[in-house]
C-alpha positions as CSV (number, residue, x, y, z in Angstrom):
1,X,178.4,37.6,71.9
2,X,175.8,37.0,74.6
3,X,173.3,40.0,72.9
4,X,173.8,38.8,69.6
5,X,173.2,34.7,70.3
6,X,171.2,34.4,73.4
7,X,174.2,32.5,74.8
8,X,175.4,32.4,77.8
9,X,178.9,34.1,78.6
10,X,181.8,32.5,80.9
11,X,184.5,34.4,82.0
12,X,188.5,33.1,82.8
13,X,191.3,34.7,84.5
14,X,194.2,33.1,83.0
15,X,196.6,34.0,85.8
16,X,193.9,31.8,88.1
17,X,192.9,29.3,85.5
18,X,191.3,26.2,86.8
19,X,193.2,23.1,86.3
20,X,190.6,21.5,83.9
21,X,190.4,24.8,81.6
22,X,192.0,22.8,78.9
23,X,189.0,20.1,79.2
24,X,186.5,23.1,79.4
25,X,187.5,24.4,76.1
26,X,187.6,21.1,74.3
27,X,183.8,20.4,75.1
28,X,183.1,24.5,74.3
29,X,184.5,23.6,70.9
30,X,182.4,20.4,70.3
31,X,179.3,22.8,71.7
32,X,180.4,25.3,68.8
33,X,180.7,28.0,72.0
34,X,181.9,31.4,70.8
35,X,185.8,31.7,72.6
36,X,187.4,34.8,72.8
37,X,190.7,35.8,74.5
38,X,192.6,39.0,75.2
39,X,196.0,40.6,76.5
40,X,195.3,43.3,78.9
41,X,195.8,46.5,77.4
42,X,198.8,49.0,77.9
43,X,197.2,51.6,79.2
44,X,200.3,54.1,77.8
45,X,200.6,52.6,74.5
46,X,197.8,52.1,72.0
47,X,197.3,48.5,70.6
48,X,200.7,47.7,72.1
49,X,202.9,44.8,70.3
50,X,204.6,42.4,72.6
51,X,207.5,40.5,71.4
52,X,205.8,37.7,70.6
53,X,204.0,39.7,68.4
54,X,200.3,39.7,69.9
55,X,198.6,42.9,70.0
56,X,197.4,44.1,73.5
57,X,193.8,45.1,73.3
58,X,192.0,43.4,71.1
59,X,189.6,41.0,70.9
60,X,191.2,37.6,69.6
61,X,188.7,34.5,68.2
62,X,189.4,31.3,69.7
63,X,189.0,28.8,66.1
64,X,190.2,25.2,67.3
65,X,190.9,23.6,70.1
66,X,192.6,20.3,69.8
67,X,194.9,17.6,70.9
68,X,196.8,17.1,68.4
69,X,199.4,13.9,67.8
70,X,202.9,14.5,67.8
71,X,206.3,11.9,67.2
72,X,209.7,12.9,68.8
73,X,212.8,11.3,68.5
74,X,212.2,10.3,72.0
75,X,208.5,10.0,72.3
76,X,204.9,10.0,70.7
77,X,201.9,11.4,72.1
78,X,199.2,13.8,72.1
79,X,199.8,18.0,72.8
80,X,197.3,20.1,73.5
81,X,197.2,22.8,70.9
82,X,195.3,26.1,70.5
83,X,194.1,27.7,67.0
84,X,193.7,31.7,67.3
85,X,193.2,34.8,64.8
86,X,194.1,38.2,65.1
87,X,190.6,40.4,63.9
88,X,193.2,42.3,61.7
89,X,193.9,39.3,59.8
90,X,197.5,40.1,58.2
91,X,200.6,39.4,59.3
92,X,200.5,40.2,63.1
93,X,200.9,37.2,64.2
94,X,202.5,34.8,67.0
95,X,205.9,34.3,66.2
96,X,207.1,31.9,69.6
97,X,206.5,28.0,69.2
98,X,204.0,26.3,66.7
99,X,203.6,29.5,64.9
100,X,203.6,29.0,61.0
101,X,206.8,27.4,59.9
102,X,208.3,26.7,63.2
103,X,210.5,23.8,63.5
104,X,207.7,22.4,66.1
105,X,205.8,21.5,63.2
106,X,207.9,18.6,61.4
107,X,207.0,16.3,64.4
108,X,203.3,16.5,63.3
109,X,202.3,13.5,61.1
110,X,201.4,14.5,57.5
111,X,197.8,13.4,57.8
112,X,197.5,15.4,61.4
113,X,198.2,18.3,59.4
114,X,195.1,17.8,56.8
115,X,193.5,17.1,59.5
116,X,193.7,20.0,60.7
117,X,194.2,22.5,57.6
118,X,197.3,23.5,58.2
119,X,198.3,26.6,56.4
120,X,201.0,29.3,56.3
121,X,199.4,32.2,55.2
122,X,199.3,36.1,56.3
123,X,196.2,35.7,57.6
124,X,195.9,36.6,61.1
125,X,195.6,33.0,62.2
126,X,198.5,30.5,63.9
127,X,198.7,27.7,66.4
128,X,200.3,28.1,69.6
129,X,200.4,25.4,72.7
130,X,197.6,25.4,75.8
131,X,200.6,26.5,78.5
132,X,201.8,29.6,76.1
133,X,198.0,30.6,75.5
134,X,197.9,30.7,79.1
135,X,201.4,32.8,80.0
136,X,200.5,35.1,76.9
137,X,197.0,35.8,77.6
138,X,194.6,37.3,80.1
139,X,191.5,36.4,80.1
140,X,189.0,34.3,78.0
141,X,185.5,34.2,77.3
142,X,183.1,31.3,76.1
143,X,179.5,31.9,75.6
144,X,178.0,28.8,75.6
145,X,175.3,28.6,72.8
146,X,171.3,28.0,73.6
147,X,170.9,25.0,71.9
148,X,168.1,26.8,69.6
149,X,171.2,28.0,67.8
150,X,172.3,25.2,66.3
151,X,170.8,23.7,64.0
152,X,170.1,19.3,64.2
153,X,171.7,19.0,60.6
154,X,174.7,20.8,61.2
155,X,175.3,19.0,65.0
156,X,174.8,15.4,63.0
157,X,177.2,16.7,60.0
158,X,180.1,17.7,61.8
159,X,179.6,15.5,65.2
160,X,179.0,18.3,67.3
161,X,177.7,18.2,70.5
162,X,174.5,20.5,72.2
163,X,173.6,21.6,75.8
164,X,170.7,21.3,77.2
165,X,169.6,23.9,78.7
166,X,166.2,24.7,80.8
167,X,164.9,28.5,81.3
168,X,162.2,30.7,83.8
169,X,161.0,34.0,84.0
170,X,160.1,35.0,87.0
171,X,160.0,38.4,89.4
172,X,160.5,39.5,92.6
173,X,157.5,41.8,93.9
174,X,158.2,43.7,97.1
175,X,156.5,42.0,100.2
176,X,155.9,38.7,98.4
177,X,158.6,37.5,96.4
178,X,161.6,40.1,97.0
179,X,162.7,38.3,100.3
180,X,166.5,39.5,99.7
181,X,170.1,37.1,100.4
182,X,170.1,34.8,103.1
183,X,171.3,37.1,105.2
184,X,167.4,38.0,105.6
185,X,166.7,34.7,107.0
186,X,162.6,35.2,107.9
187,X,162.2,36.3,104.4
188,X,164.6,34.8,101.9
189,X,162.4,31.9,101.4
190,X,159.6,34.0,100.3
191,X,161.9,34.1,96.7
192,X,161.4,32.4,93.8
193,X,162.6,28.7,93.7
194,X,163.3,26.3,91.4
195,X,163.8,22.3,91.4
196,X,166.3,20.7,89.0
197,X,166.9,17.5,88.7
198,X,170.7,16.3,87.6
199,X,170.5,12.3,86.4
200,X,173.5,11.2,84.3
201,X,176.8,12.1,85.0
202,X,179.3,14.2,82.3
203,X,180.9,11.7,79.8
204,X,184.0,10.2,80.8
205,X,184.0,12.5,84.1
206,X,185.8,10.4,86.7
207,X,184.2,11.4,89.8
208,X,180.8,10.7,88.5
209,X,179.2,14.6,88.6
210,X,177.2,16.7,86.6
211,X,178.6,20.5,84.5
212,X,175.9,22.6,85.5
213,X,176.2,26.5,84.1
214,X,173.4,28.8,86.0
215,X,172.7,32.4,84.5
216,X,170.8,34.7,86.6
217,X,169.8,37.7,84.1
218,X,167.5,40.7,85.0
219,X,165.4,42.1,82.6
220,X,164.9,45.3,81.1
221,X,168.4,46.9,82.4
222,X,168.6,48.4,79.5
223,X,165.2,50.6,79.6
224,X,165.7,51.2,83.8
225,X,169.2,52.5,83.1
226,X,167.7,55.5,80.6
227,X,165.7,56.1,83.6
228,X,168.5,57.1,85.7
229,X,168.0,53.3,87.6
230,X,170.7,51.0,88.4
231,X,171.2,46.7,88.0
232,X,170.0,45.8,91.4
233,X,172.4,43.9,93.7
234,X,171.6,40.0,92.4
235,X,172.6,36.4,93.2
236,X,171.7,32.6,93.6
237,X,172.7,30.3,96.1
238,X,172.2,26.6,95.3
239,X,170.5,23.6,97.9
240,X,171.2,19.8,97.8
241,X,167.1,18.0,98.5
242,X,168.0,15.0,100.0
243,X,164.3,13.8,100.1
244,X,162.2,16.1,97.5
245,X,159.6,14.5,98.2
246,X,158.6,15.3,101.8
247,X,159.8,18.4,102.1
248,X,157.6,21.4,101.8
249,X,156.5,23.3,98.6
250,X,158.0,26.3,99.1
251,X,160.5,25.3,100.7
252,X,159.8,26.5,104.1
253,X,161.7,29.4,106.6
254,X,162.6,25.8,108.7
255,X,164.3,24.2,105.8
256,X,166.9,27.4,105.2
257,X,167.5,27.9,109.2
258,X,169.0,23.9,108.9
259,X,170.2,23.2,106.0
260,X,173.0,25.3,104.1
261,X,173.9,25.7,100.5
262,X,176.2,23.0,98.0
263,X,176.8,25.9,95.6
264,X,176.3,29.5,95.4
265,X,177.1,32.6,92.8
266,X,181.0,33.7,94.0
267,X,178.9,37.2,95.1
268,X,176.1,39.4,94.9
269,X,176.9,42.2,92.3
270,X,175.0,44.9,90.4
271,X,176.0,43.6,87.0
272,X,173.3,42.5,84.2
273,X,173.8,39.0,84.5
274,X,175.2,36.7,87.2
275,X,176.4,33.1,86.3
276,X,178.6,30.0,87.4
277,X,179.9,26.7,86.5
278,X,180.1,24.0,89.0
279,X,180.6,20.4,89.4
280,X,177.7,18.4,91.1
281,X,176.5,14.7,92.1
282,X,173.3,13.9,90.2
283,X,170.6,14.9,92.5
284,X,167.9,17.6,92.7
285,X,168.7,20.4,93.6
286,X,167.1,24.3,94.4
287,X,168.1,27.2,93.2
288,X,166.9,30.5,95.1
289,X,167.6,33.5,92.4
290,X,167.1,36.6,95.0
291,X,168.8,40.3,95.1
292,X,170.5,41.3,97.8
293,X,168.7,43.5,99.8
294,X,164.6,42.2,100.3
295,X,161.5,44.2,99.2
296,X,163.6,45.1,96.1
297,X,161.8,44.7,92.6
298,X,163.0,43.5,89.4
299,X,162.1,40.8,86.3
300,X,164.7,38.2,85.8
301,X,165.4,34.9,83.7
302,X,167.2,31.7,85.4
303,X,168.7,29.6,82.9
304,X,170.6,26.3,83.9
305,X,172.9,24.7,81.1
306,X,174.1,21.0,81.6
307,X,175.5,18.6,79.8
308,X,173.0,16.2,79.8
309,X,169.2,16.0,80.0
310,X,167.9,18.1,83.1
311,X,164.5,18.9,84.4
312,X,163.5,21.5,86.0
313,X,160.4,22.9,87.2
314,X,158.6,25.7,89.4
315,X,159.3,24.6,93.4
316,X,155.9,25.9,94.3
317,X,152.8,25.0,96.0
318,X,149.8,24.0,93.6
319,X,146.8,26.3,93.0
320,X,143.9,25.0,94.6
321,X,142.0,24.2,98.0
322,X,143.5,23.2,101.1
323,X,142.5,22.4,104.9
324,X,141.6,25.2,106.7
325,X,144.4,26.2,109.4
326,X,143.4,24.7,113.2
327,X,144.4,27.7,114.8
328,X,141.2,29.2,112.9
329,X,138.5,26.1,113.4
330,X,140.2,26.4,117.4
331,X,138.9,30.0,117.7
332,X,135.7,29.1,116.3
333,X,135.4,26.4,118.6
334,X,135.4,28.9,122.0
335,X,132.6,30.4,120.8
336,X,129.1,28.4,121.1
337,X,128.2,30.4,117.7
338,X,130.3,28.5,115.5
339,X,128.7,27.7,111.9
340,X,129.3,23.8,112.3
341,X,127.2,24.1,115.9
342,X,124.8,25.9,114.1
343,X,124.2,23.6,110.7
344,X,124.1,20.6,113.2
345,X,121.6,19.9,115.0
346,X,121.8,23.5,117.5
347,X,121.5,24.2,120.7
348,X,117.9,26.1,122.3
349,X,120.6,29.1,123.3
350,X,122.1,29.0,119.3
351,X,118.5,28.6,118.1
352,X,117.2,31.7,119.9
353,X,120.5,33.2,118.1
354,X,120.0,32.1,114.7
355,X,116.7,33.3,115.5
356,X,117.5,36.8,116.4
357,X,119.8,37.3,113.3
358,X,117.5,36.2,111.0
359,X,115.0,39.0,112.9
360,X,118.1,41.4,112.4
361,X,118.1,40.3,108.6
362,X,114.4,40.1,107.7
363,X,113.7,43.9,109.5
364,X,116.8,45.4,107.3
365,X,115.4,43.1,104.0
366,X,112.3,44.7,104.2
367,X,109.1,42.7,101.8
368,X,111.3,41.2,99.2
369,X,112.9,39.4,102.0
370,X,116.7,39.7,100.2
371,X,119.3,42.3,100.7
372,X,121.8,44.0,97.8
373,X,124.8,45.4,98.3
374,X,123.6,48.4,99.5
375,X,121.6,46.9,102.8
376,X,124.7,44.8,103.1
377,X,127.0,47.4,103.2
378,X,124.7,48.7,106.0
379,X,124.7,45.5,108.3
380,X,128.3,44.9,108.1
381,X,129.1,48.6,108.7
382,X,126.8,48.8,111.7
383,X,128.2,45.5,113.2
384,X,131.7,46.5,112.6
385,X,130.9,49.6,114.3
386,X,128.8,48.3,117.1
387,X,126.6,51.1,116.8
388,X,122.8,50.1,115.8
389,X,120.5,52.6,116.6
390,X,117.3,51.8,118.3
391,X,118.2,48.4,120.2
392,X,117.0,48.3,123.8
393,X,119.6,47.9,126.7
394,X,117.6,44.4,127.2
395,X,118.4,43.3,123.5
396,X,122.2,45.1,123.5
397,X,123.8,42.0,124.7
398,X,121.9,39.3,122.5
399,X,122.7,41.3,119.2
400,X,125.9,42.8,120.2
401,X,126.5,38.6,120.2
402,X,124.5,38.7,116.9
403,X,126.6,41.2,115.1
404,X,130.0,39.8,116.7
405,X,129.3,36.0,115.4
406,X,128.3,37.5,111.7
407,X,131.4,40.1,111.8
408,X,133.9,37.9,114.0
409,X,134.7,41.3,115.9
410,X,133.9,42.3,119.5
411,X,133.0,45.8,119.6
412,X,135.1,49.1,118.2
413,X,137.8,49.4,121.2
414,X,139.2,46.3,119.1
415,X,142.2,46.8,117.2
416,X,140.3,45.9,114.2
417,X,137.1,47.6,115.4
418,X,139.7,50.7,116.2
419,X,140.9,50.5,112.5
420,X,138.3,49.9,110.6
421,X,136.2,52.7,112.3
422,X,138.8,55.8,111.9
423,X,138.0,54.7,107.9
424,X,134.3,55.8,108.3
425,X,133.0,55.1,105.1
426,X,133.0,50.8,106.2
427,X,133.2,48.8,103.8
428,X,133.4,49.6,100.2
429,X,131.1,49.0,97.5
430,X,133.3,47.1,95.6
431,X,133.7,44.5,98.7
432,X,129.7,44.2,98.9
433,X,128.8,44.0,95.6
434,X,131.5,41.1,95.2
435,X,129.9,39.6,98.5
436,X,126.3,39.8,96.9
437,X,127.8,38.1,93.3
438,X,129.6,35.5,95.3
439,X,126.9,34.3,97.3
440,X,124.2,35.5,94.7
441,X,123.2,31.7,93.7
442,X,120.0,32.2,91.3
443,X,121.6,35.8,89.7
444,X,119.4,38.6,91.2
445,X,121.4,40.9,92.6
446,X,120.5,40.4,96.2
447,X,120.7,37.9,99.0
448,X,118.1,35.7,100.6
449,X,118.7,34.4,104.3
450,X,120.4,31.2,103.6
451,X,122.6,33.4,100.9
452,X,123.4,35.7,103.4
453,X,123.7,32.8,106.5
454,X,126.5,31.3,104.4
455,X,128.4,34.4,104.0
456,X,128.4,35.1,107.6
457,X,130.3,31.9,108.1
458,X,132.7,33.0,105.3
459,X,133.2,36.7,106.7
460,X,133.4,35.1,109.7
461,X,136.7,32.6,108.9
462,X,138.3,35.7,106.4
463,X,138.1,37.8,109.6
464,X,139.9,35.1,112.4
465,X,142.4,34.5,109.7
466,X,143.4,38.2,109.3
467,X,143.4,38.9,112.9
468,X,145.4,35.6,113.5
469,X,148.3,37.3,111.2
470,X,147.4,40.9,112.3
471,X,149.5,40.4,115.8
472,X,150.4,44.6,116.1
473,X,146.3,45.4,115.9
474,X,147.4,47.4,113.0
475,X,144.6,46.8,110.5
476,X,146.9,45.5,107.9
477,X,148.8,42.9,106.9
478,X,152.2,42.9,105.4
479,X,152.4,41.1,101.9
480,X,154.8,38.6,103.1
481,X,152.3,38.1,105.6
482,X,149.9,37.0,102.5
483,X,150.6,33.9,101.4
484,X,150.4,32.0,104.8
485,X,147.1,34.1,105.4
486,X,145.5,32.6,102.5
487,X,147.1,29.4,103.0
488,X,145.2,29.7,106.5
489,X,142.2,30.4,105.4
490,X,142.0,27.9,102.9
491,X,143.3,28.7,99.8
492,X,146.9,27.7,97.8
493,X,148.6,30.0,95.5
494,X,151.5,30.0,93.8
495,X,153.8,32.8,93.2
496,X,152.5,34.3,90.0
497,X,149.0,34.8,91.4
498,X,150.8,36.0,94.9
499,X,151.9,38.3,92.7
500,X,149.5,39.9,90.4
501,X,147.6,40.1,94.0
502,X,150.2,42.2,96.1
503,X,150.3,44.2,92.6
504,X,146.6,44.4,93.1
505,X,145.7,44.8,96.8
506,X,149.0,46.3,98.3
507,X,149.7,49.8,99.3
508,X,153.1,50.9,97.7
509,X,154.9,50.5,101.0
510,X,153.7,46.6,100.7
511,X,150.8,46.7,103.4
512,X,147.0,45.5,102.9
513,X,144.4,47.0,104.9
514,X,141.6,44.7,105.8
515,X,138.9,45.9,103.5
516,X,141.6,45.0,100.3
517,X,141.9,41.6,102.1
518,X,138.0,40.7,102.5
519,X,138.0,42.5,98.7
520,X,141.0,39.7,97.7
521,X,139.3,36.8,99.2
522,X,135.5,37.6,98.2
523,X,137.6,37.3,94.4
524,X,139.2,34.3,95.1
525,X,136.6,32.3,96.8
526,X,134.8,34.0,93.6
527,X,136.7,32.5,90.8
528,X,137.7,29.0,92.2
529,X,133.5,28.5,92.8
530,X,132.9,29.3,89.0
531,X,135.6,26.9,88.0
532,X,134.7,24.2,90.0
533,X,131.2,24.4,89.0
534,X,132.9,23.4,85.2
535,X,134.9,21.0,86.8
536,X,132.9,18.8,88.7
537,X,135.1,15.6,88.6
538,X,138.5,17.8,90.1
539,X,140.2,17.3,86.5
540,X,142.3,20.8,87.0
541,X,140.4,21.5,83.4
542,X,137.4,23.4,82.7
543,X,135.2,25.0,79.1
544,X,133.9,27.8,78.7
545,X,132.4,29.7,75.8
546,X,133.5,33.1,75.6
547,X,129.5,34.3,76.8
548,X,130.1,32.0,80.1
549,X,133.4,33.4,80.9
550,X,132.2,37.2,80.4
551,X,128.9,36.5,82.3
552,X,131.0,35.0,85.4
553,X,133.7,37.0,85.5
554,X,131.5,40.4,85.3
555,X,129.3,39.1,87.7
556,X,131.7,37.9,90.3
C-alpha cells in the first residue's frame, strides 16, 4: 500500500492494542487511510477456516468504520462497529454477531441502516463489533495517505478529512553527518536535524496534545540490495526545545549531554522504513534521524504527519560569514607579526620585516614585479620546508621569521612541517593556481605585492585554524573535525555544502590532509568574494548572466 500511494504505513498488534485503537481507526477512515487486517496464518493448513468462518492468511480490507446507533429493550446508544471484506468476495464470510441477518441487526434504526448500506449479499463483505475484530484478528495496518492523494473535491464532497504532512531529504556522509545513535555521544549531534513546530492541539483531544506520525525511510534499498548490501541499522529519537530561540544551530554536543529525549523510534532496526505515532504538547520539537552505528552512509526521507498544520524546517546553521574564533586572533596576538600590527600604524622591528618580505617577494617576482602560480608554489614550498638556498647565517633568523609569519609554521621538525615535507612535491598546483584567482584582483594571472601581502594574512589564519584542530600533529583533520574548523576560521556552512565538501576533499577513510584543506578554503573564500561582489547591500540574492557566472567560476 505504502509503494503504491506514497503513504505512510502503521502497524497494530491486536493482542497489545492501544486503548484508543478504536479512535485511531475512526480518524484513518475520515483520512480515507488504506486499513488492512489479518489472522495469522496456520502454518500446517493452507488458507485455514476458523469457525467463525474467517480465512487465516489473507489480506482482509478494512471498508467502514463507524459508531453506529443502536435501541434495546433496555437501552439506546451508540456501538462501535467494523465493516470488513474477504478479497475472495463470496460467501466466506463472518458468521458470529452482526454478520448479515443476525438478530443483532433488528435493534438498528431503519434509517441507520441506509445510512450505512446495509446489504445481505454473498459478497465477501459483513459487519462485525470493535471487541470481536479485536479477539478474531491479529494485526492491522493503516497507511495513512500523503495528502497529494486526495483530491480537494472529493475531501469537500464527502466531508473527509486530510493530514498534513511535511517531508526532507537528507544523507548521512561518513565523518560529517553519519554521527550514529546517541550512544555515540561526541558525534550524534553531527546528524541531520530537524525543527517542527506543533501549534493546535487534535480536535476534541482532552489532554490538549498533538498526533504526530514520523517516517524515517532510506533510499535506494532496493538498488543496494541487488548489490549484495543490506538496510542499515536506522532510527530517530525526538527532543522537546524549551527556548528555540537561544539555543544553538545545530544543536550543539552540550545540548545532547543535558538534555534527554520526549520521544524516540521503539528501536534501531535494519528495515526499509522506521515510523511512530505519539501524542505530544504543542511545542517544537527536534528530530535527529541517525543509523545506529556512526560513519555509516546512506540517503534517507523524514516525513512527519499531523493532524493539524505543522512547520518544519532544516535545524541548521545559515550559510555565510561569521566572527573569526578567539583562540585564532589569540595566537596571532603572541606573535609581533600579526597582519592587524602590520596594516596599523607598525612598529620599526615589523617595518624592517615587511621590508624583508617584500625583498624576499620582489627577488623571486623578478621585472614584472608579480608572481603566478608557479613562483608561488615556489615560495610557499620553500617556507614550508625551511630550506632557501643561498641565505646567510646573518639573514637565517630574520627570514626564517619571514617565511614562518607568511606560512604560520616554524620550521620542518613541526608536526605540520614533518607532514607536509614527507609529501615532497608541496603544494599542488591546483591550491596555487586557486590562490593566484582568489587574490588575482585586476585578472592577470599573477600577483602583485599587496595581492600577495593579503594572502599571507589569509594562509596565515587557514594555517592556525588547522593546527588548532590538528591536536595529534597528524597532518589531517578528521571530517567531523570540519565543520567547527571552518566555523573557526570564519566561515558557516550548512550540512548540504558540509557534505558535497567531505565528498570532495576527504580521503575514503574520512580524513583531509592539509593541502585538501588550504585547497577547500582557497574555494570557499573564492566563491563567497564573487557573490558578495553582486551583493553589495547583504540581500542573500545575487544576478548573474550566464558569461559572469562561467568567467568567475573558471577563474576562481
Amino acid at each position: 500500500m505504502e509503494d503504491f500511494t506514497g503513504g505512510v504505513t502503521e502497524m497494530y498488534e491486536l493482542n497489545q492494542a492501544p486503548a484508543n485503537l478504536y479512535r485511531i481507526m475512526l480518524k484513518a477512515y475520515e483520512r480515507s487511510s488504506l486499513m488492512g487486517c489479518s489472522i495469522e496464518p496456520d502454518p500446517n493448513v493452507l488458507e485455514a477456516q476458523t469457525p467463525e468462518g474467517l480465512i487465516k492468511g489473507h489480506a482482509y480490507s478494512i471498508t467502514r468504520v463507524k459508531y453506529v446507533d443502536i435501541n434495546t429493550p433496555r437501552s439506546s446508544g451508540k456501538i462501535p462497529l467494523i465493516r470488513i471484506r474477504n478479497p475472495w468476495g463470496n460467501e466466506a464470510e463472518w458468521n458470529g454477531p452482526w454478520s448479515d441477518k443476525s438478530p443483532e441487526w433488528r435493534f438498528i434504526p431503519d434509517e441507520e441502516k441506509e445510512e450505512i448500506g446495509l446489504t445481505f449479499d454473498d459478497d465477501g463483505e459483513f459487519w462485525m463489533s470493535y471487541q470481536d475484530f479485536k479477539t478474531q484478528f491479529s494485526r492491522l495496518e493503516i497507511c495513512n495517505l500523503n495528502p497529494d492523494s486526495l483530491s480537494e473535491e472529493g475531501i469537500l464532497s464527502s466531508h473527509k478529512r486530510k493530514w498534513e504532512m511535511s517531508m526532507f531529504e537528507g544523507e548521512w556522509v561518513r565523518g560529517v553527518t553519519a554521527g550514529g545513535c546517541r550512544n555515540y555521544l561526541e558525534t550524534f549531534w553531527h546528524n541531520p536535524q530537524y525543527c517542527i513546530t506543533l501549534e493546535d492541539p487534535d480536535d476534541e483531544d482532552e489532554d490538549d496534545k498533538c498526533t504526530v506520525i514520523v517516517a524515517l525511510m532510506q533510499k535506494n534499498h532496493r538498488s543496494q540490495r541487488k548489490m549484495g548490501m543490506e538496510c542499515l541499522t536506522i532510527g530517530f529519537a525526538m527532543y522537546h526545545l524549551q527556548d528555540p530561540d537561544n539555543l544553538p544551530k545545530p544543536l550543539d554536543l552540550n545540548f545532547f549531554k543535558y538534555n534527554t529525549s520526549v520521544a524516540r523510534s521503539p528501536s534501531f532496526i535494519n528495515l526499509r522504513e522506521v515510523n511512530c505515532r505519539f501524542k505530544l504538547p504543542p511545542g517544537v520539537y527536534c528530530i535527529v534521524p541517525s543509523t545506529f552505528e556512526p560513519n555509516e552512509e546512506g540517503e534517507f526521507i523524514l516525513r512527519v504527519f499531523s493532524e493539524h498544520r505543522n512547520h518544519m524546517e532544516e535545524n541548521d546553521e545559515e550559510v555565510g560569514l561569521g566572527a573569526v574564533d578567539e583562540r585564532v586572533h589569540d595566537s596571532c596576538d603572541g606573535s609581533p607579526h600579526d597582519e592587524r600590527h602590520v596594516v596599523n600604524n607598525p612598529e620599526p622591528e615589523e617595518e624592517k620585516v615587511q621590508d624583508k618580505v617584500k625583498e624576499f617577494f620582489l627577488k623571486i617576482a623578478g621585472e614584472d614585479m608579480e608572481v603566478d602560480w608557479m613562483e608561488l608554489k615556489e615560495i610557499l614550498d620553500y617556507a614550508m620546508r625551511n630550506e632557501l638556498p643561498g641565505r646567510s647565517s646573518s639573514q637565517d633568523s630574520i627570514v626564517n621569521m619571514i617565511l614562518s609569519v607568511l606560512c604560520g609554521v616554524v620550521c620542518r621538525d613541526t608536526p605540520l612541517g614533518q607532514a607536509f615535507e614527507t609529501k615532497n612535491e608541496g603544494f599542488s598546483k591546483d591550491v596555487c593556481r586557486s590562490m593566484v584567482a582568489m587574490m588575482d584582483v585586476d585578472r592577470s594571472g599573477k600577483l602583485g605585492f599587496e595581492e600577495f601581502k593579503a594572502l599571507w594574512i589569509d594562509i596565515r589564519h587557514w594555517k592556525s585554524v588547522f593546527s588548532l584542530y590538528d591536536k595529534d600533529g597528524s597532518g589531517c583533520l578528521s571530517a567531523f573535525e570540519l565543520r567547527q574548523a571552518l566555523n573557526s576560521a570564519g566561515y558557516r556552512l550548512n550540512n548540504h555544502i558540509l557534505n558535497i565538501l567531505a565528498h570532495r576533499y576527504s580521503t575514503k577513510n574520512g580524513m583531509i590532509t592539509f593541502d585538501d584543506y588550504m585547497m577547500c578554503a582557497v574555494r570557499l573564500k573564492a566563491m563567497i568574494d564573487i557573490f558578495h561582489e553582486k551583493d553589495p547591500d547583504n540581500t542573500n540574492t545575487a544576478m548573474f548572466t550566464l558569461e559572469e557566472w562561467v568567467e568567475k567560476t573558471l577563474y576562481s
